[in-house]
Short mmCIF file of the C-alpha atoms (twelve columns), coordinates in Angstrom:
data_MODEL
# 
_entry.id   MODEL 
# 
loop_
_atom_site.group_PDB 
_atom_site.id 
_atom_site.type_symbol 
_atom_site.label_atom_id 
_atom_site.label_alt_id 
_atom_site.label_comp_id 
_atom_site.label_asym_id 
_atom_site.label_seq_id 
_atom_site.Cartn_x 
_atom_site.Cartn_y 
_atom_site.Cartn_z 
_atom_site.pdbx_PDB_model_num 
ATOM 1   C CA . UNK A 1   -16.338 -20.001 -16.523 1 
ATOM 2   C CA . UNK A 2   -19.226 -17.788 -15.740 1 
ATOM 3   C CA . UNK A 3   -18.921 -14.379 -17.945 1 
ATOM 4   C CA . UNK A 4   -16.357 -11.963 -16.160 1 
ATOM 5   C CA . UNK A 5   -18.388 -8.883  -17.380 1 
ATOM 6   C CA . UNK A 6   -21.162 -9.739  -14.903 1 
ATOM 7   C CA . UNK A 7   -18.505 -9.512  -11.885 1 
ATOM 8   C CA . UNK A 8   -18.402 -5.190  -11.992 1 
ATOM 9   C CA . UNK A 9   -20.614 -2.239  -13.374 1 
ATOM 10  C CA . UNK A 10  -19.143 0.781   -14.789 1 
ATOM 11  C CA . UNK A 11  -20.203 3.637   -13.958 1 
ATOM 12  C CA . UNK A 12  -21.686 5.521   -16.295 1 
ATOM 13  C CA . UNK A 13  -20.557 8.786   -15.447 1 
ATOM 14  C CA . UNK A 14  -17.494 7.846   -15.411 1 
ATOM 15  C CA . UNK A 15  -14.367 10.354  -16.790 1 
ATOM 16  C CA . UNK A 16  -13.249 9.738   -20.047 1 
ATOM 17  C CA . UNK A 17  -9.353  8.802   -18.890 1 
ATOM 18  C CA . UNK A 18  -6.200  8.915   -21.931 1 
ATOM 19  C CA . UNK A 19  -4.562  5.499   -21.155 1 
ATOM 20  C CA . UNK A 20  -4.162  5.606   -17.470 1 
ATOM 21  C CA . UNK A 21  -1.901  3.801   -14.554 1 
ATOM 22  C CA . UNK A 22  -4.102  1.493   -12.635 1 
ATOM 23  C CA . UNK A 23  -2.448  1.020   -8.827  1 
ATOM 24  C CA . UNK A 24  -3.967  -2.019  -7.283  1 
ATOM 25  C CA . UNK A 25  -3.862  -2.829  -3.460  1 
ATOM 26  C CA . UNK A 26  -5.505  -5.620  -2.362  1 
ATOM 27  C CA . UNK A 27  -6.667  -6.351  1.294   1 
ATOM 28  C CA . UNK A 28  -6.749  -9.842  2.951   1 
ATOM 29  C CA . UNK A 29  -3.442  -11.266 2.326   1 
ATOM 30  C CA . UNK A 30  0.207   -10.215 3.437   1 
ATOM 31  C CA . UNK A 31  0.382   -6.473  3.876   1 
ATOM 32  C CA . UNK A 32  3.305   -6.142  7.009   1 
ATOM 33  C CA . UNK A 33  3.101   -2.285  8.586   1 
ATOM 34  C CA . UNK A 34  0.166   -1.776  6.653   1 
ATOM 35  C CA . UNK A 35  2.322   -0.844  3.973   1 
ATOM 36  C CA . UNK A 36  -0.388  -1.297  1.212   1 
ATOM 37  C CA . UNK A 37  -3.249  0.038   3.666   1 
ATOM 38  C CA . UNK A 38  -1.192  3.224   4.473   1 
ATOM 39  C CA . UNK A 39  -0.846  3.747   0.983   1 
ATOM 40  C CA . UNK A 40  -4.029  3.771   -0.142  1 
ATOM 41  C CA . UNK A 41  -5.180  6.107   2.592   1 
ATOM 42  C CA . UNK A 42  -2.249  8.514   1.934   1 
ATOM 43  C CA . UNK A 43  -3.614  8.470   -1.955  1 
ATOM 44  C CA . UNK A 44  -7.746  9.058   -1.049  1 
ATOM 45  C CA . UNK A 45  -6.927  11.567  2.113   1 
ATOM 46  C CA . UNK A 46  -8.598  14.876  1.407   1 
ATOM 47  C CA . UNK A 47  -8.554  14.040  -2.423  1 
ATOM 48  C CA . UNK A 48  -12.051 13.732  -4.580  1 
ATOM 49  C CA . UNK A 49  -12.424 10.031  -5.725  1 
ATOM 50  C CA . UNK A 50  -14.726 9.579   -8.338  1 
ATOM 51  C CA . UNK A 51  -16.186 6.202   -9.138  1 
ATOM 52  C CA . UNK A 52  -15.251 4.243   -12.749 1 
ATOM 53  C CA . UNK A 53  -16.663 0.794   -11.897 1 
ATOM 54  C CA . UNK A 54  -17.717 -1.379  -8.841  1 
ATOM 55  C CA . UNK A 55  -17.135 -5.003  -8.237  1 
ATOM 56  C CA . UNK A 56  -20.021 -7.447  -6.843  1 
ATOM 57  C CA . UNK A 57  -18.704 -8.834  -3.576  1 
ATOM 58  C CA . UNK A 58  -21.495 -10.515 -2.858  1 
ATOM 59  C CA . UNK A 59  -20.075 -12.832 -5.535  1 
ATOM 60  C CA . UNK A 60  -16.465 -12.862 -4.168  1 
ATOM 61  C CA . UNK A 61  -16.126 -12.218 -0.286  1 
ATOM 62  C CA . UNK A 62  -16.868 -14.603 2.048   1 
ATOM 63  C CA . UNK A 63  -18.836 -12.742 4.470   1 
ATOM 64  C CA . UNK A 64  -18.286 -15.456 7.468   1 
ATOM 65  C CA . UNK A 65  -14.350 -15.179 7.298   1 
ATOM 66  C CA . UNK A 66  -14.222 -11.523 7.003   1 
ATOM 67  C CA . UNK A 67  -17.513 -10.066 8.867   1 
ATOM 68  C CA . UNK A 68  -18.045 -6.405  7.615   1 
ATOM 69  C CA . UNK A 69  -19.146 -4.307  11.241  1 
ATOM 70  C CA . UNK A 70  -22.565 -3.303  11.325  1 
ATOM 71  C CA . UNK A 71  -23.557 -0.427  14.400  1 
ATOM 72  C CA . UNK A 72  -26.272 -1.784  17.177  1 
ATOM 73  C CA . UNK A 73  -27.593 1.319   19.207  1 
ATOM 74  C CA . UNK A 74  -29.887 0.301   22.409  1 
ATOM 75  C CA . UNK A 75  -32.464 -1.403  20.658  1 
ATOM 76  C CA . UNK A 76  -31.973 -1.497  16.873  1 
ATOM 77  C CA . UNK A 77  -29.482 -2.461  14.231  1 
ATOM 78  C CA . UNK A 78  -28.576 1.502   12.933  1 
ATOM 79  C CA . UNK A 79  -26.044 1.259   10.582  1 
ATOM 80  C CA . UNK A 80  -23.746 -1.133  8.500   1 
ATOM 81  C CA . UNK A 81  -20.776 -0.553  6.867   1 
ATOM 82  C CA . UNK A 82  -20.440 -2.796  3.771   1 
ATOM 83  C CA . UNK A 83  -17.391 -4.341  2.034   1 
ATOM 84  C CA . UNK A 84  -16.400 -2.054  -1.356  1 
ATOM 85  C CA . UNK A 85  -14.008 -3.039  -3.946  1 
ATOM 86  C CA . UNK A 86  -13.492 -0.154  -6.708  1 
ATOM 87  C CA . UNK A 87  -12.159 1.285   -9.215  1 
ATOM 88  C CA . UNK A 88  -11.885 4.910   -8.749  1 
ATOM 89  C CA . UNK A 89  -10.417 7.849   -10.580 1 
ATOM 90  C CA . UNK A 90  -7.717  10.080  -8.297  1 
ATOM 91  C CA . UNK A 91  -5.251  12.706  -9.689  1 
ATOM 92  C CA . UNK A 92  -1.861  13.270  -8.599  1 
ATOM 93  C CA . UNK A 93  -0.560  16.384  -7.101  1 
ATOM 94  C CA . UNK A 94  0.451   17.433  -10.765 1 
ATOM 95  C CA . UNK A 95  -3.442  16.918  -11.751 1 
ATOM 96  C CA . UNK A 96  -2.734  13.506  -13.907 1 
ATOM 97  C CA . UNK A 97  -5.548  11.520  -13.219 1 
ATOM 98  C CA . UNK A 98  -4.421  7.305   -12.182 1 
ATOM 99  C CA . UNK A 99  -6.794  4.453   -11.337 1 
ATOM 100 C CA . UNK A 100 -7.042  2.830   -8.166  1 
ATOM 101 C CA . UNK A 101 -8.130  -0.193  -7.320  1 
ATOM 102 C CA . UNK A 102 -8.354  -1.312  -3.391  1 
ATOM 103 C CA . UNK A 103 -10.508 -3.501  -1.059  1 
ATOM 104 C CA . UNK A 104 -10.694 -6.866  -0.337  1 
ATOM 105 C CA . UNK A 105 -8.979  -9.211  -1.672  1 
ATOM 106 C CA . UNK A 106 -11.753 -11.823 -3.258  1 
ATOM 107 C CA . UNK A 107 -12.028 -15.176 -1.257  1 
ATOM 108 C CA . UNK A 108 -13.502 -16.896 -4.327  1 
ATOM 109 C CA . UNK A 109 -13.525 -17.030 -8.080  1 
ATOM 110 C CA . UNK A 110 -9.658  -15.753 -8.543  1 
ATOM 111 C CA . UNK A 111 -9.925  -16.484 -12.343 1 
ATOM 112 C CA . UNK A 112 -13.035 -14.679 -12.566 1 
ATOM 113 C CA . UNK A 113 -12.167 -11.475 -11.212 1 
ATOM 114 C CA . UNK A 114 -8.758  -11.326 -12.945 1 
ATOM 115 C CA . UNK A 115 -10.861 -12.132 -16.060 1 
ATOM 116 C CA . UNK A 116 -12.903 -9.418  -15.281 1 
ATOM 117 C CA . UNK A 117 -10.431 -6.961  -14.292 1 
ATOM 118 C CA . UNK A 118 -8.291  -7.989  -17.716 1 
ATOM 119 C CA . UNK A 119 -11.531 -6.560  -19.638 1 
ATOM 120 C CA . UNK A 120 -11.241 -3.490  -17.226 1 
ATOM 121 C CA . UNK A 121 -8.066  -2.798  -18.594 1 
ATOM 122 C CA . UNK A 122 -8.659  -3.480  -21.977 1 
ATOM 123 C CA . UNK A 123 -12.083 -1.388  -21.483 1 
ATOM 124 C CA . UNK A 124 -10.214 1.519   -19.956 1 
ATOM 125 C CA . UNK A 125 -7.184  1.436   -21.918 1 
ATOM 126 C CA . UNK A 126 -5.073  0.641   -18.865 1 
ATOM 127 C CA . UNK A 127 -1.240  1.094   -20.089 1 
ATOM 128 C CA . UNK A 128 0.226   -0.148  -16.774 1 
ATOM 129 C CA . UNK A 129 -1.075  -1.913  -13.681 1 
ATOM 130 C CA . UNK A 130 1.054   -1.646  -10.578 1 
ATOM 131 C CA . UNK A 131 0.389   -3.687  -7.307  1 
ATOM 132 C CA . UNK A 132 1.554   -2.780  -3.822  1 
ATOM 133 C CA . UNK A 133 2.219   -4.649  -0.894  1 
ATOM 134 C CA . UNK A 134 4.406   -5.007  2.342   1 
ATOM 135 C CA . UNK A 135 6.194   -8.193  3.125   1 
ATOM 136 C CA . UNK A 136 7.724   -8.835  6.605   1 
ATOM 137 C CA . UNK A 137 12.018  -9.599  6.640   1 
ATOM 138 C CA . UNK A 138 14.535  -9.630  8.741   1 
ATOM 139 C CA . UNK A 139 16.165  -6.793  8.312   1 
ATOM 140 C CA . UNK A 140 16.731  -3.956  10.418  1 
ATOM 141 C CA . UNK A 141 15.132  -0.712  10.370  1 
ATOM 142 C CA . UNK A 142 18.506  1.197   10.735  1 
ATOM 143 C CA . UNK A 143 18.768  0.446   7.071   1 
ATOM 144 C CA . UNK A 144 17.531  1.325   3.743   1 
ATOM 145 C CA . UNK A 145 14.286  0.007   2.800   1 
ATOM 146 C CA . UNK A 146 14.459  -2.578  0.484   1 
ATOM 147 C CA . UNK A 147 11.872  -3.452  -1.883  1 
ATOM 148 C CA . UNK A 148 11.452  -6.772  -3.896  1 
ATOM 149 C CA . UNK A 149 10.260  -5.235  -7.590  1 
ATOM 150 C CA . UNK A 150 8.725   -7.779  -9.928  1 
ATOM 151 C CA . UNK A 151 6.708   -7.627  -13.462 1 
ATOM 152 C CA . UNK A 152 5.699   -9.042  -16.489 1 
ATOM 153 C CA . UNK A 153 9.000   -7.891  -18.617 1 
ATOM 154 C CA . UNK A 154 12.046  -7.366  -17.452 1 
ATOM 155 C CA . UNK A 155 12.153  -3.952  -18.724 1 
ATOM 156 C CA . UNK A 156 9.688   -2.662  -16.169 1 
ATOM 157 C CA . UNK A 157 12.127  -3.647  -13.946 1 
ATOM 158 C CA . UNK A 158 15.397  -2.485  -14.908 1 
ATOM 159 C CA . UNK A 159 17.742  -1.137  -11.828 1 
ATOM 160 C CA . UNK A 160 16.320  -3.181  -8.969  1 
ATOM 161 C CA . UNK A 161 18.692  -5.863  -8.154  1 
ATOM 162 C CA . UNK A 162 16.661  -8.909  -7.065  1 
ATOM 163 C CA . UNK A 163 17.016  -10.065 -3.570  1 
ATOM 164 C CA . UNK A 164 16.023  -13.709 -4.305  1 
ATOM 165 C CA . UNK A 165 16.298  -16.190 -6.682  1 
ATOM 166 C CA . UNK A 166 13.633  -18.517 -6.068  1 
ATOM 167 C CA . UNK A 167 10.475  -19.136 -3.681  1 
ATOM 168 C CA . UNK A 168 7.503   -20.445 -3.213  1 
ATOM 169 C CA . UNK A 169 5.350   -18.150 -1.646  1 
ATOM 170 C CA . UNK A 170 1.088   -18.423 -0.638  1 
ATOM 171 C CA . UNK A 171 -0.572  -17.386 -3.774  1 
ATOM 172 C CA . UNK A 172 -2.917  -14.344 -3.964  1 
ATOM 173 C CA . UNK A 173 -5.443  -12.519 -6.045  1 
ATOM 174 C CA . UNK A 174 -2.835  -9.606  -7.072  1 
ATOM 175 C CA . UNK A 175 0.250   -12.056 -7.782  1 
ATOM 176 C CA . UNK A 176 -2.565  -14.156 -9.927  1 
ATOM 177 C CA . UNK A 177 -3.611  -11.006 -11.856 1 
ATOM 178 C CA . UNK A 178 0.164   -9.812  -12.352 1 
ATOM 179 C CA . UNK A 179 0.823   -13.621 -14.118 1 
ATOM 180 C CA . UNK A 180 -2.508  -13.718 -15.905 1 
ATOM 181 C CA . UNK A 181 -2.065  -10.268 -17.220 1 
ATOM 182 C CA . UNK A 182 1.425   -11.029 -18.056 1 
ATOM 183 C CA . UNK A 183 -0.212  -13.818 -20.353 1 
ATOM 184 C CA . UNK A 184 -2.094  -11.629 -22.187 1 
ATOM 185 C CA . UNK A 185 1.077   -8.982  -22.971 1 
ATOM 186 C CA . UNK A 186 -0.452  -6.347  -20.557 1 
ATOM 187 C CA . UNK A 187 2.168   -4.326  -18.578 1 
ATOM 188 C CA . UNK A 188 2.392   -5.221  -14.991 1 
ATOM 189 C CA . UNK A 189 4.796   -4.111  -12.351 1 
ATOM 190 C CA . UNK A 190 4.793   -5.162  -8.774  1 
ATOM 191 C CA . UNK A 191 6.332   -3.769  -5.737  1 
ATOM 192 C CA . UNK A 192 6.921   -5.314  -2.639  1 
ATOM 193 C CA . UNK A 193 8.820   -3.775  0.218   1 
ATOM 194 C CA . UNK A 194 10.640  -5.208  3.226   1 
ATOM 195 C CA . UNK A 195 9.412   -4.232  6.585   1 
ATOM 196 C CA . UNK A 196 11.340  -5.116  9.428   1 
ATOM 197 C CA . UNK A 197 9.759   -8.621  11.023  1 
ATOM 198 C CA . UNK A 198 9.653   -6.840  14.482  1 
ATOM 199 C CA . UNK A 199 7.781   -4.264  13.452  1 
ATOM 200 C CA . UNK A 200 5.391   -5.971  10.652  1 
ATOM 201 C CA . UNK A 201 2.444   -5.800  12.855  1 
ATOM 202 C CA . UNK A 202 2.896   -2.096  13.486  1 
ATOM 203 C CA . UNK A 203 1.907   0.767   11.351  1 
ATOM 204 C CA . UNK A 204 4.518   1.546   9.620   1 
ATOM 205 C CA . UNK A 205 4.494   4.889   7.508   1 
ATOM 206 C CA . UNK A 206 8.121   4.462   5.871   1 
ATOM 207 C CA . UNK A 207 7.302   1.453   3.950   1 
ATOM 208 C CA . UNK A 208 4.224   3.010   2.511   1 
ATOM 209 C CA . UNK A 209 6.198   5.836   1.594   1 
ATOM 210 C CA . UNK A 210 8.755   3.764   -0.405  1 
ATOM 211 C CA . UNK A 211 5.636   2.121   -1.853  1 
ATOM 212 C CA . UNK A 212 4.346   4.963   -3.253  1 
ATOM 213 C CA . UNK A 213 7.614   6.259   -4.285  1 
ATOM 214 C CA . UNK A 214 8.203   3.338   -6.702  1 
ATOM 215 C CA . UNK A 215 5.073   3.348   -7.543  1 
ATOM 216 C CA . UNK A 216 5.133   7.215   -9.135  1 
ATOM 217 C CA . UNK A 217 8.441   6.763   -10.660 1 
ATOM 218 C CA . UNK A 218 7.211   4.053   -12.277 1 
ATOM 219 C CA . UNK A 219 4.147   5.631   -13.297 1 
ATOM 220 C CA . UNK A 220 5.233   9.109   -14.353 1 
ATOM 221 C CA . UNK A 221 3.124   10.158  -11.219 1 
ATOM 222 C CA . UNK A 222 3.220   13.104  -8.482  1 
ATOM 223 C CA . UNK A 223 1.791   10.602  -5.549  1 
ATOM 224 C CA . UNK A 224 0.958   12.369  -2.074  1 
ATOM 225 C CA . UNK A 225 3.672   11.777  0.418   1 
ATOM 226 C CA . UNK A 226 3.591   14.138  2.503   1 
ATOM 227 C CA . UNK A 227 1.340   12.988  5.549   1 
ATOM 228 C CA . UNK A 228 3.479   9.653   4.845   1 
ATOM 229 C CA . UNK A 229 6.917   11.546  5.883   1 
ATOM 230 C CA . UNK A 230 5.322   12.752  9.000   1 
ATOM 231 C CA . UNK A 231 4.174   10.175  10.056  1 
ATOM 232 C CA . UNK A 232 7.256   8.247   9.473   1 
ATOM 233 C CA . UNK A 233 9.304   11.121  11.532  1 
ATOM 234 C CA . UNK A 234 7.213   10.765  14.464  1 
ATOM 235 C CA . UNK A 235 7.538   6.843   14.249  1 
ATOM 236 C CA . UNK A 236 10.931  6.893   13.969  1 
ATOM 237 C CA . UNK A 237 11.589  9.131   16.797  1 
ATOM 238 C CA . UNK A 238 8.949   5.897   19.128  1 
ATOM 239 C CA . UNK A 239 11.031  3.326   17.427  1 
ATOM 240 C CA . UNK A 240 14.275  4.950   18.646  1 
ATOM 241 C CA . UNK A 241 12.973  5.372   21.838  1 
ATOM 242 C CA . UNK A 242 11.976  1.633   22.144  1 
ATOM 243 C CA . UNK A 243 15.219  0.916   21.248  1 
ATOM 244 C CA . UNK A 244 17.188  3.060   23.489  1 
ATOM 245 C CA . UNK A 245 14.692  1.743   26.587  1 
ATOM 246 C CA . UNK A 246 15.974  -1.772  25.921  1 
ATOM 247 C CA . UNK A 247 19.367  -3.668  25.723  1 
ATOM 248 C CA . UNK A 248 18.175  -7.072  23.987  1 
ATOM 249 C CA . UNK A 249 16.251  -5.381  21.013  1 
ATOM 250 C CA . UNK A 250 19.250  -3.209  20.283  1 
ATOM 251 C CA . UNK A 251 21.844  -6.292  20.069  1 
ATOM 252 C CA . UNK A 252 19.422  -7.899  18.100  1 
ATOM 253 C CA . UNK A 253 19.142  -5.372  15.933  1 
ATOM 254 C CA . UNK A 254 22.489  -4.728  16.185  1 
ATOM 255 C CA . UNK A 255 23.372  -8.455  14.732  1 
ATOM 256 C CA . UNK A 256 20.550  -8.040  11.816  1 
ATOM 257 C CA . UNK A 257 22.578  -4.863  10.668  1 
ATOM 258 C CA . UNK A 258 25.949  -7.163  10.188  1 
ATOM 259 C CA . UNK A 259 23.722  -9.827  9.037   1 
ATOM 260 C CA . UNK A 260 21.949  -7.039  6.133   1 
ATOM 261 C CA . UNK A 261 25.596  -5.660  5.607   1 
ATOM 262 C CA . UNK A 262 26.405  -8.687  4.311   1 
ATOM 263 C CA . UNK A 263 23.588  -9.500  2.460   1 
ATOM 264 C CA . UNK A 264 23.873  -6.628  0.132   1 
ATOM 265 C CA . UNK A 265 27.777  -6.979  -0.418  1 
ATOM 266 C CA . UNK A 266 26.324  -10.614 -1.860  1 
ATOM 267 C CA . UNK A 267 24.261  -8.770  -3.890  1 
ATOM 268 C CA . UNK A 268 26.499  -5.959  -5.669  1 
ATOM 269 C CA . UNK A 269 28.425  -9.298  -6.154  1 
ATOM 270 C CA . UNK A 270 25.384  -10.686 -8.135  1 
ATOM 271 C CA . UNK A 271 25.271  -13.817 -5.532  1 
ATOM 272 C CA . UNK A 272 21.846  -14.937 -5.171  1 
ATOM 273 C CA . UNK A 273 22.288  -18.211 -3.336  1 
ATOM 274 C CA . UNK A 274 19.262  -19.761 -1.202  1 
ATOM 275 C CA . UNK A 275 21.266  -21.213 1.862   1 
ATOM 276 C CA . UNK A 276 24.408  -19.154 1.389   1 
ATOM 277 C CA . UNK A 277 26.831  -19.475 4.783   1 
ATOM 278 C CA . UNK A 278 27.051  -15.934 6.448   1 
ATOM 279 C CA . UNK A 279 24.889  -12.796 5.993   1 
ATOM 280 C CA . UNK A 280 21.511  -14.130 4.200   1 
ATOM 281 C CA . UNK A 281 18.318  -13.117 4.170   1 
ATOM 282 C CA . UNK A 282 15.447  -15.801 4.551   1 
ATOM 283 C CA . UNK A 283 15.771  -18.526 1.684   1 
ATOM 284 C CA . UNK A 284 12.719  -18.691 -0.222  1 
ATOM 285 C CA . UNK A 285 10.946  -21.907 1.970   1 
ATOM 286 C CA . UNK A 286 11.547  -19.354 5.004   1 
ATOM 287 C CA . UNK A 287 10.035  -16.496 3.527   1 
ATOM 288 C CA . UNK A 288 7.147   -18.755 2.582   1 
ATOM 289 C CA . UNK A 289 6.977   -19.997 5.533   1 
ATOM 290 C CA . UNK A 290 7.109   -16.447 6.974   1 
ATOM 291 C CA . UNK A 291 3.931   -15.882 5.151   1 
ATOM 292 C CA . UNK A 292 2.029   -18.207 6.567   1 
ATOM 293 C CA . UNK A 293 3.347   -17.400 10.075  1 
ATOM 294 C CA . UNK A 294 2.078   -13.582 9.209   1 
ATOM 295 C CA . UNK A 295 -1.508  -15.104 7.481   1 
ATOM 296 C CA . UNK A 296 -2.171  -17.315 10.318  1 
ATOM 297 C CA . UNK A 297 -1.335  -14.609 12.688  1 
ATOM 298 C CA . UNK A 298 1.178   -16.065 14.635  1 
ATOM 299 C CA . UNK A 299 2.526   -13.023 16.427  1 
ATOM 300 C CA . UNK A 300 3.834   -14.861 19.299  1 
ATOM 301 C CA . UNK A 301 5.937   -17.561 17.243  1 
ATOM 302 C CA . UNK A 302 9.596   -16.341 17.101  1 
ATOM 303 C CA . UNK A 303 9.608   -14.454 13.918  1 
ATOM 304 C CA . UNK A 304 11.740  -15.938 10.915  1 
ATOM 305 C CA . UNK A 305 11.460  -19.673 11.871  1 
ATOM 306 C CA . UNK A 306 8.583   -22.040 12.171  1 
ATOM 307 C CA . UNK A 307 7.037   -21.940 15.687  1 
ATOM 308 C CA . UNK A 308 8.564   -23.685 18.279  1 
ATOM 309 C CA . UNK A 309 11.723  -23.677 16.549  1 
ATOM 310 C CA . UNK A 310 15.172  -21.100 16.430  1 
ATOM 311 C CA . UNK A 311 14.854  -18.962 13.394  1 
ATOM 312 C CA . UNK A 312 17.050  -19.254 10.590  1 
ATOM 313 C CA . UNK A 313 19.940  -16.888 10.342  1 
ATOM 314 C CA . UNK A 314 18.926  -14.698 12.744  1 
ATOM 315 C CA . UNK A 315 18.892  -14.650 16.712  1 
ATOM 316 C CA . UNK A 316 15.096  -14.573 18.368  1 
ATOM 317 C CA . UNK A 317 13.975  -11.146 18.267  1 
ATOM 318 C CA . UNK A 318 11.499  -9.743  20.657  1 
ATOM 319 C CA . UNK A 319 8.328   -7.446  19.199  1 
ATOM 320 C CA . UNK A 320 8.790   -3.914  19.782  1 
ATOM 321 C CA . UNK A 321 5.619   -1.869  21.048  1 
ATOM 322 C CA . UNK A 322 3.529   -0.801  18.291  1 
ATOM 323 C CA . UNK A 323 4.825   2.528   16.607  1 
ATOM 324 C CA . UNK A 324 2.049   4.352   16.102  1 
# 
């Protein structure tokens, strides 16, 4: 393997950090509401970002698959807006400085850049790395927000009851990192949180609020919120008014709220089961193959079954409008 250290420059100017939280959120893979994309924005709005290191994309985007805009005015090419994937140095609303890391997610040379990033956090004296994403489920939106928490002991973990046992899920640059990290006794936490399947397409402010919830308490951080929460009021109050405008979405929501009742009574019962008769969430083949259905883009298939085909444990749900 080519030398990791020649995948990023740091920045020379850099701020001398005291064993800081690095929050990674990777673009290009599963990210339902926006959840991950949301997040980052609500952490960089109106806050001074200041540059630790920058990764070479040229060596890991595939320009062709993800084609970065570039502005054509009457006659001339005026302006292009490149692909960025940094580290940058942010401080919470108690003035603790954190790391974040965010852009897209490489196409290319996986073990590289989590090679690379490993001597980031080694370099930086990284204590914990926590990754962020959204992940589309059939659950209803009536209910809490449930989050799938993961990491690399089971101490960073503690209190969050798992909501599966097993699956086999598309790989991706940040789930590579958490295992490869893991390997080399670095702290690593991951959070993942459930956003309604009918709505995964939408921006959707409450799961990036959860995110970042987790993500402080986990942290010791004061994360921003606050534009977060309003924007999650004023989708709430479109979602509710979706809902009230038609009689098929609300039964189907309707039989997803039995069908999440039950689920968590399995769960305070420590039940686990892929499969299990009754009120279960997607075993983990159909969230897997939920994943690719959200990758590929398949808005149109009937969410939480393969296309063509009834979903499993759930009756067909039709999209809502996009809250926005």
């Amino acid at each position: 393997m080519l030398d990791p250290a020649q995948l990023y420059q740091v920045d020379p100017a850099a701020p001398a950090l005291d064993e800081p939280v690095l929050i990674v959120v990777l673009d290009g893979f599963v990210d339902a509401g926006n959840a991950g994309a949301l997040a980052v924005g609500a952490l960089t709005d109106e806050r001074e970002a200041v540059r630790v290191a920058r990764f070479d994309v040229d060596q890991l985007v595939d320009y062709r698959s993800r084609r970065p805009p570039l502005r054509f005015e009457t006659d001339r090419w005026a302006d292009y807006d490149p692909p960025e994937l940094d580290v940058v140095a942010l401080t919470d609303t108690g003035d603790t400085q954190y790391l974040l890391l965010a852009g897209p997610e490489p196409d290319m040379q996986w073990e590289r850049f989590v090679a690379a990033v490993g001597l980031l956090v080694e370099q930086l004296g990284i204590r914990l790395v926590i990754t962020l994403q959204g992940i589309p489920m059939a659950v209803p939106h009536t209910r809490p927000i449930g989050v799938t928490a993961h990491g690399t002991r089971p101490e960073l973990v503690e209190g969050h009851t798992p909501w599966f046992a097993t699956a086999d899920v598309p790989g991706s640059a940040a789930a590579l990192l958490e295992y490869r990290l893991g390997q080399a006794g670095q702290d690593v936490v991951g959070y993942a949180v459930h956003v309604p399947h009918y709505l995964s397409r939408s921006a959707y402010p409450q799961a990036a609020r959860v995110l970042l919830d987790h993500a402080g308490l986990s942290a010791g951080l004061y994360l921003p919120t606050e534009t977060l929460t309003r924007a999650a009021e004023q989708a709430e109050s479109e979602i509710a008014e979706q809902m009230a405008a038609s009689e098929e979405v609300g039964q189907v929501v309707s039989a997803l709220e039995e069908q999440y009742d039950q689920v968590v009574a399995a769960r305070e019962s420590g039940d686990l089961r892929d499969g299990l008769e009754g009120g279960e969430l997607p075993s983990g083949d159909e969230l897997a193959a939920e994943f690719e259905r959200f990758l590929a883009g398949g808005g149109d298939d009937k969410p939480g079954g393969k296309s063509g085909d009834e979903p499993p444990h759930e009756p067909p749900a039709p999209p809502l409008p996009p809250a926005t």
